[in-house]
Structures are given as C-alpha cells and as structure tokens.
Backbone as a chain_set.jsonl record, in Angstrom:
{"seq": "XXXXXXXXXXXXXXXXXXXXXXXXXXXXXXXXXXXXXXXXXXXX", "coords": {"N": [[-11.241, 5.432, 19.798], [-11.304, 2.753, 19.33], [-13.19, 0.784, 18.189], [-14.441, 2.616, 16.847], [-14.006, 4.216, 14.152], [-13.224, 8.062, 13.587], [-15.745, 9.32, 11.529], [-14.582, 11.503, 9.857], [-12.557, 10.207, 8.913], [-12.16, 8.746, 6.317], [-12.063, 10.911, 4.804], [-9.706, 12.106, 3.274], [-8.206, 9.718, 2.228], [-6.331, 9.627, -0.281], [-5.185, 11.451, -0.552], [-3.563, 11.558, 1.665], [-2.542, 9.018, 0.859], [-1.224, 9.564, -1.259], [0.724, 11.386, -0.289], [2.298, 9.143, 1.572], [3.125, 7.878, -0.338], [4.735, 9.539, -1.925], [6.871, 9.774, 0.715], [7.832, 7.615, 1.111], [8.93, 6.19, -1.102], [7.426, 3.97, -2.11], [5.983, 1.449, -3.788], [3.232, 0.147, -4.474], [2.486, -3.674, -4.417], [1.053, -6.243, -6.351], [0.138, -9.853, -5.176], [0.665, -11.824, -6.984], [2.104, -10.52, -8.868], [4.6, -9.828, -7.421], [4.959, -13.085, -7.116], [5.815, -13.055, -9.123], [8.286, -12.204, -10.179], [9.613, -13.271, -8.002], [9.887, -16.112, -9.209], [10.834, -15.248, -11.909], [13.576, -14.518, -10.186], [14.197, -16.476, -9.56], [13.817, -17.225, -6.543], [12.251, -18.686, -5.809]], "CA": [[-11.041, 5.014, 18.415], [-11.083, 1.271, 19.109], [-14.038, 0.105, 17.231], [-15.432, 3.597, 16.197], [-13.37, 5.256, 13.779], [-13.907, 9.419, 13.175], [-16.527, 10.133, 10.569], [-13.7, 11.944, 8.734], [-10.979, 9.132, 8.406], [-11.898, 8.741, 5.146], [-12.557, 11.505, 3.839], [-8.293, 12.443, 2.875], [-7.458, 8.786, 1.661], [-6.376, 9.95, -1.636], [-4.221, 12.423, -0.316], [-3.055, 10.513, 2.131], [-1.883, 7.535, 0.274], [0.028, 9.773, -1.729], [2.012, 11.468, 0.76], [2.903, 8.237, 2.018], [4.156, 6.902, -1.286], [6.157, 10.297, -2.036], [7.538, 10.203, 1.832], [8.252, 6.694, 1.438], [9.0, 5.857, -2.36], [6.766, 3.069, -2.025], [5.402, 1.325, -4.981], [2.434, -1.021, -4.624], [2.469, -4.584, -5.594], [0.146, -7.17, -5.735], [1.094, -10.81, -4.951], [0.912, -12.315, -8.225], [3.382, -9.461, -9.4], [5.676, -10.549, -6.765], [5.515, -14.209, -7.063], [6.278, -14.082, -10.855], [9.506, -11.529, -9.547], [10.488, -14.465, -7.349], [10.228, -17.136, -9.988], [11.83, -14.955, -12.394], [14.963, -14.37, -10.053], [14.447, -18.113, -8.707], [13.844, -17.207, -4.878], [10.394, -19.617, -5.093]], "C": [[-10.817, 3.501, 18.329], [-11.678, 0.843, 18.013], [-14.766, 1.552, 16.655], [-14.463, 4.522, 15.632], [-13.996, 6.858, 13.263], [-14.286, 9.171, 11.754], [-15.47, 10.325, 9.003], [-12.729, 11.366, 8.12], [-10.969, 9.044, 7.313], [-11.772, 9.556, 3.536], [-10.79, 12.207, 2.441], [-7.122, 11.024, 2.267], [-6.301, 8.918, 0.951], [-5.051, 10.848, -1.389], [-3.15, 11.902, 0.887], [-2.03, 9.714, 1.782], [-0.587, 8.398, -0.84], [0.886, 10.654, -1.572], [2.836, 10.603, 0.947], [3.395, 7.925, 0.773], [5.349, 7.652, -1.945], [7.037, 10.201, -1.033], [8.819, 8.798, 1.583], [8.853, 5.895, 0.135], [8.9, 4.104, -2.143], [5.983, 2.499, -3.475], [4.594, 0.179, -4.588], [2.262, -2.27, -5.019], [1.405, -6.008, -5.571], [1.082, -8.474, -5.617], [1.123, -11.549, -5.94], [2.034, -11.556, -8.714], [4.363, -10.222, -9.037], [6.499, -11.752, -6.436], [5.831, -13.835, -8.339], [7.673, -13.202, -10.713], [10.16, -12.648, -9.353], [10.648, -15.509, -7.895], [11.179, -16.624, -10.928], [13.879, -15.126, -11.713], [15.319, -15.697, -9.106], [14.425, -18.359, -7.401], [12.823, -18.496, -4.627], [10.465, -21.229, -5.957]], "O": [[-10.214, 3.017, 17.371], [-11.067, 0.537, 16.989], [-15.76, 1.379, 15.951], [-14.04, 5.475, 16.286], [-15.061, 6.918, 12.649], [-13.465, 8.878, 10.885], [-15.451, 9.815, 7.883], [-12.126, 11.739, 7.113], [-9.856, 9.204, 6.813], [-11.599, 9.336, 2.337], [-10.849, 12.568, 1.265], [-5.924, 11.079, 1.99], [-5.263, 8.424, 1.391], [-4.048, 10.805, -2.1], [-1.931, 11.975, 0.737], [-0.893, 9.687, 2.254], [0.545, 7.996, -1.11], [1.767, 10.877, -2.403], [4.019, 10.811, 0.68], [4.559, 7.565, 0.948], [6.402, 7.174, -2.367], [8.183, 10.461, -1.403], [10.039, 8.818, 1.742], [9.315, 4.796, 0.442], [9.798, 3.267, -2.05], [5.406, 3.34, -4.165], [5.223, -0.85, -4.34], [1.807, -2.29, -6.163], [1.186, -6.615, -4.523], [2.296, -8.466, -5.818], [2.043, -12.33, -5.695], [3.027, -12.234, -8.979], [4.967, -11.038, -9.733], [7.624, -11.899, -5.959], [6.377, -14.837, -8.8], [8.456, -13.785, -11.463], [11.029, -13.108, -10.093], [11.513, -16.216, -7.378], [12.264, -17.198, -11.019], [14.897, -15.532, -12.273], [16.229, -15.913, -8.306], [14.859, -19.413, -6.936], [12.653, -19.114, -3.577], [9.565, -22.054, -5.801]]}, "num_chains": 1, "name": "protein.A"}
C-alpha cells in the first residue's frame, strides 16, 4: 500500500468521515474561518 492504494479505499469515504466526526466530535474548519476566530479573540 505504499504508492498503490486498494481499489476500494474510496469507495466508504462518506461513511467514514462521519464516523470519525461522531467518534471524535470534530468539526471542520477552513483557514479563513479560523483566522477571522483568531483576530476576533486577538491571538493574530
């Protein structure tokens, strides 16, 4: 599986991704989001 991933890797994305975000209460963010966060609370 170095450079040749299975066929099927992609086929469970979807389901996948949102396991991981119930397992992990993960919320997505892009980085614009996050810089205007960090200006809001003055980190940047």
């Amino acid at each position: 599986m170095l450079n040749i991933p299975p066929p099927d890797l992609a086929d469970n994305v979807t389901e996948d991704h949102k396991n991981l975000r119930d397992l992990f209460d993960f919320e997505p963010v892009t980085l614009e989001r996050e810089i205007t966060r960090w200006i809001k609370e003055k980190k940047l």
